[in-house]
N, C-alpha and C positions, 0 to 999 in steps of 0.2 A: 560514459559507456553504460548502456542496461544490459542485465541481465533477467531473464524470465522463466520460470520452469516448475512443472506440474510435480506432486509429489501424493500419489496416491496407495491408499494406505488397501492393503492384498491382505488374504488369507496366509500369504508365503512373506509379508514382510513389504519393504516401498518399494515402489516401481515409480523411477524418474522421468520424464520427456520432457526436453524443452519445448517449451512452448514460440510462437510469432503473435503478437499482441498488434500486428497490423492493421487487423479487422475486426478487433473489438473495440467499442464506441463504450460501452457503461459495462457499470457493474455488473448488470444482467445479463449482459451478452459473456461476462467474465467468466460470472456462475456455470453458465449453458457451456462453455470449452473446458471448465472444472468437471462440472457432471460427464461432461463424453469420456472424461479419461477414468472412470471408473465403469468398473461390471457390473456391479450392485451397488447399494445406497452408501460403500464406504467413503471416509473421509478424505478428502482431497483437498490437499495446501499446494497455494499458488505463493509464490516465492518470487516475489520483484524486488528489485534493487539499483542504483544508481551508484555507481561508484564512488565513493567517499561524502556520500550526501545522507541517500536516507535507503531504508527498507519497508518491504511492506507486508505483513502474512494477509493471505484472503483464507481463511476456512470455510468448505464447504461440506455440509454434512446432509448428503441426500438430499430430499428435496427443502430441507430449511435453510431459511434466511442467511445468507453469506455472513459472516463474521470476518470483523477488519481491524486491523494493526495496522501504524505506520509511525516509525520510528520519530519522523520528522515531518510534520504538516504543513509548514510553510517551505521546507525546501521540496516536500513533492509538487505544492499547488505549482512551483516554475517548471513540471513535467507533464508531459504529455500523459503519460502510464498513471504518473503521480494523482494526474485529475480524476482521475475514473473511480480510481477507491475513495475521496473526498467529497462525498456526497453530502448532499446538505442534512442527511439524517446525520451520518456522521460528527458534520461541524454544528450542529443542534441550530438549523437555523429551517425554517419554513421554506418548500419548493418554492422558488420563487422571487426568494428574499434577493435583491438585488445591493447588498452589501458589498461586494466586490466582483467586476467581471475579471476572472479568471482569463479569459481569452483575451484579453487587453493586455497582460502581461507579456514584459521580454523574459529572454532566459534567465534576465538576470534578477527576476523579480521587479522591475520597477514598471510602470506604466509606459508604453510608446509616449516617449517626447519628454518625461518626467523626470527632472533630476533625477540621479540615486542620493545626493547628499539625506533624502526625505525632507527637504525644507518645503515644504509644499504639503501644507496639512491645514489647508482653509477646504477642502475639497470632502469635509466628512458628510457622512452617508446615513442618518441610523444613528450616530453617534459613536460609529467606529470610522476609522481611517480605512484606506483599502489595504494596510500594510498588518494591521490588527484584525481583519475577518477572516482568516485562516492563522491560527495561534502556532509559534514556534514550541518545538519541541512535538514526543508522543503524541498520540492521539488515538480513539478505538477501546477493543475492546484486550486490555493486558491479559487475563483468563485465558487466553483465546488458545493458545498450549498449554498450559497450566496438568492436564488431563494427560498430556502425551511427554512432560518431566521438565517442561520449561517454565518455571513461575513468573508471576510477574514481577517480581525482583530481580531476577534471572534476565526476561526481557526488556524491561527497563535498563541497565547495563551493557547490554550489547553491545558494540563497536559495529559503526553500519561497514566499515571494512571486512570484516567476516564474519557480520554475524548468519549469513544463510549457513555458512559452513559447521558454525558451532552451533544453531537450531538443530540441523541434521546429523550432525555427530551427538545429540543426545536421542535424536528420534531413534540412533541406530541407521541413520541414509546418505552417512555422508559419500561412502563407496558410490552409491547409485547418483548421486548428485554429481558428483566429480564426472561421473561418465558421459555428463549431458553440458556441460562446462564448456 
């Protein structure tokens, strides 16, 4: 189960919306539904999550470059949503790099037709495996709240079980959050 939703930062304090992530394809397109939900160049936090897997914060501050959090990088790359923040800036590899197709994957992370045992590791690429081009655990930029009372010790810790809810009960949002739930 995903959940998805806008959290833009007002004169008067957040104002919540969820969001449909249907018709965004990348990041950019993410940015451009971030920017519409503010009036001015305030900051605006996208807020994805996967039920008991991983989370994601996207920060967008005006018109600069989107900043990305994601709790878990290998559990988001088996997500649709999950791919979109996984950009290869992100995973420090060149446009291009063909280290792992992502779209080859099942849900359940393994290749169409490919054991899960992972015995099948004659098939490297680069000199990673397709199971090692997207690294388990965090990834991004931890700072990324740091500014708004969540450090990165703080987010590191998280429980992707609540952690949107405990993000937002430090922003001061989690009232407005719950409304859009």
């Amino acid at each position: 189960m995903y959940f998805a939703a806008l959290l833009a930062r007002t004169e008067d304090g957040w104002e919540a919306s969820d969001t449909e992530l249907d018709d965004v394809e990348t990041l950019s397109d993410l940015a451009d539904l971030a920017r519409e939900a503010s009036t001015e160049d305030d900051t605006v936090l996208v807020l994805l999550e996967q039920e008991d897997a991983w989370f994601g914060v996207v920060r967008v501050d005006g018109e600069d470059d989107p900043r990305i959090y994601v709790s878990d990088a290998a559990a988001a790359a088996r997500s649709s949503y999950g791919e979109i923040l996984l950009t290869d800036e992100l995973l420090g590899r060149e446009p291009g790099d063909d280290i792992a197709d992502l779209d080859s994957l099942d849900l359940d992370g393994t290749e169409d037709g490919e054991p899960e045992d992972g015995s099948d590791d004659d098939d490297d690429v680069g000199g990673a495996t397709s199971g090692e081009a997207v690294p388990s655990g965090p990834i991004g930029d931890r700072e990324i709240l740091a500014d708004l009372g969540v450090d990165e010790k703080e987010l590191l810790i998280l429980d992707s079980n609540d952690a949107l809810n405990e993000i937002a009960e430090v922003l001061g949002a989690a009232e407005v959050l719950e409304t859009v739930r």
